[in-house]
N, C-alpha and C positions, 0 to 999 in steps of 0.2 A: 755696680756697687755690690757690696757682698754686705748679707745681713748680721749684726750682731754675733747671733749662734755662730756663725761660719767662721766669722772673727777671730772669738774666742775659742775657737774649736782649731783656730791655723794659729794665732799665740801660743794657744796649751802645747802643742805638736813642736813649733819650733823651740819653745823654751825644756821638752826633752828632750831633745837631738844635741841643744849646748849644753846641757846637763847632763847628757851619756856622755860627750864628749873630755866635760870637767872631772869626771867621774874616771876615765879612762886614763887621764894622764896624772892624778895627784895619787892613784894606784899604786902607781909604778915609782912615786916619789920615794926618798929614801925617808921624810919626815913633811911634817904641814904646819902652821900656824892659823887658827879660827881669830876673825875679827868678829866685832858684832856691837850694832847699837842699834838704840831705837829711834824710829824717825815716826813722825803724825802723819797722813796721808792727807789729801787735799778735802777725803769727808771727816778729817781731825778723828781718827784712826789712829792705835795707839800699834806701831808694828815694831817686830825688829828684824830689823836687817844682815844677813851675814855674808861673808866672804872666807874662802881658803885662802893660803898662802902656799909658795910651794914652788919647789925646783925643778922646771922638766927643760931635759936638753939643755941642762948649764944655765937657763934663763930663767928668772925670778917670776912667777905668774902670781897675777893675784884677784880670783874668777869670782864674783857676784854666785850665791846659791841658791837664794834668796829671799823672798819676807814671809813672814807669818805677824797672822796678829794677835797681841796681847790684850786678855780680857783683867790680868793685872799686870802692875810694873814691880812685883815682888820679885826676890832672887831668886826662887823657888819656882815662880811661874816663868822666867824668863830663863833660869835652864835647861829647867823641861822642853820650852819652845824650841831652842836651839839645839837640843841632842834630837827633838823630831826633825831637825833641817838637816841636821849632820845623819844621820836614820840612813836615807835614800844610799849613801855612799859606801856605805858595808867598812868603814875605815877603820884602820887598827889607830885605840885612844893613847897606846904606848906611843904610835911614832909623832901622836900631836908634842911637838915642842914649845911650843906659845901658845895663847889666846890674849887679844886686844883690844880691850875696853877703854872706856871713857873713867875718870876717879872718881863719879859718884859711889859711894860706899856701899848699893845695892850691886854694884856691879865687881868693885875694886874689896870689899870687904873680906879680911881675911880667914874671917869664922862662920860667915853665914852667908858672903857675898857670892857673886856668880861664879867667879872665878874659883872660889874654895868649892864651891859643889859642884865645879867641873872638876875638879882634882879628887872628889870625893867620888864620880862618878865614874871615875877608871881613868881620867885625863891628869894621871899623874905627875908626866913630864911636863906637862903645859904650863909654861913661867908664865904670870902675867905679867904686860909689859902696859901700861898708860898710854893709851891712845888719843890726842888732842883732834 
């Protein structure tokens, strides 16, 4: 049996190794797409979740990068969260071409929602597209 600590310490480890990993091929990509929503966790934890999108070797990837959690569900505090998730990758916000929300208007909103303060925030080319 391996205790707790050690657990978490062989989780933390392998979740950077698929994370260097993710990190080394959406680089190389010519562009990416960000998804992202918020899911409750099983201690009703209010997190959001992201994912890239992205072209390597002709084939569509689309890599988990993964949660943080929200202490509001405001647009303001949930793009900040998300440009911390995006942080780690060093990615240029020019070659984002999409970002994929749900159409609640904190996310889908066009003057204040996520998606306008990702575009506010250097995520120019990022179309948002309605993700069901």
């Amino acid at each position: 049996m391996l205790s707790p600590d050690i657990q978490n310490d062989l989780f933390t480890s392998l979740a950077s190794v698929l994370l260097d990993y993710v990190k080394s091929e959406v680089e190389i990509a010519s562009c990416y797409a960000i998804l992202a929503d918020e899911v409750k966790d099983a201690s009703k934890k209010e997190l959001l979740g992201a994912s890239l999108r992205y072209i390597h070797k002709g084939n569509v990837r689309e890599r988990a990068i993964g949660f943080i959690e929200l202490k509001d569900m405001d647009a303001g505090t949930i793009s900040e969260k998300l440009i911390e998730l995006l942080k780690p990758f060093e990615l240029d916000p020019q070659k984002c071409v999409g970002q994929g929300y749900h159409g609640a208007s904190v996310m889908s909103g066009i003057h204040g929602g996520v998606q306008a303060r990702m575009k506010g925030a250097g995520y120019r080319n990022a179309t948002y597209v309605y993700c069901a």
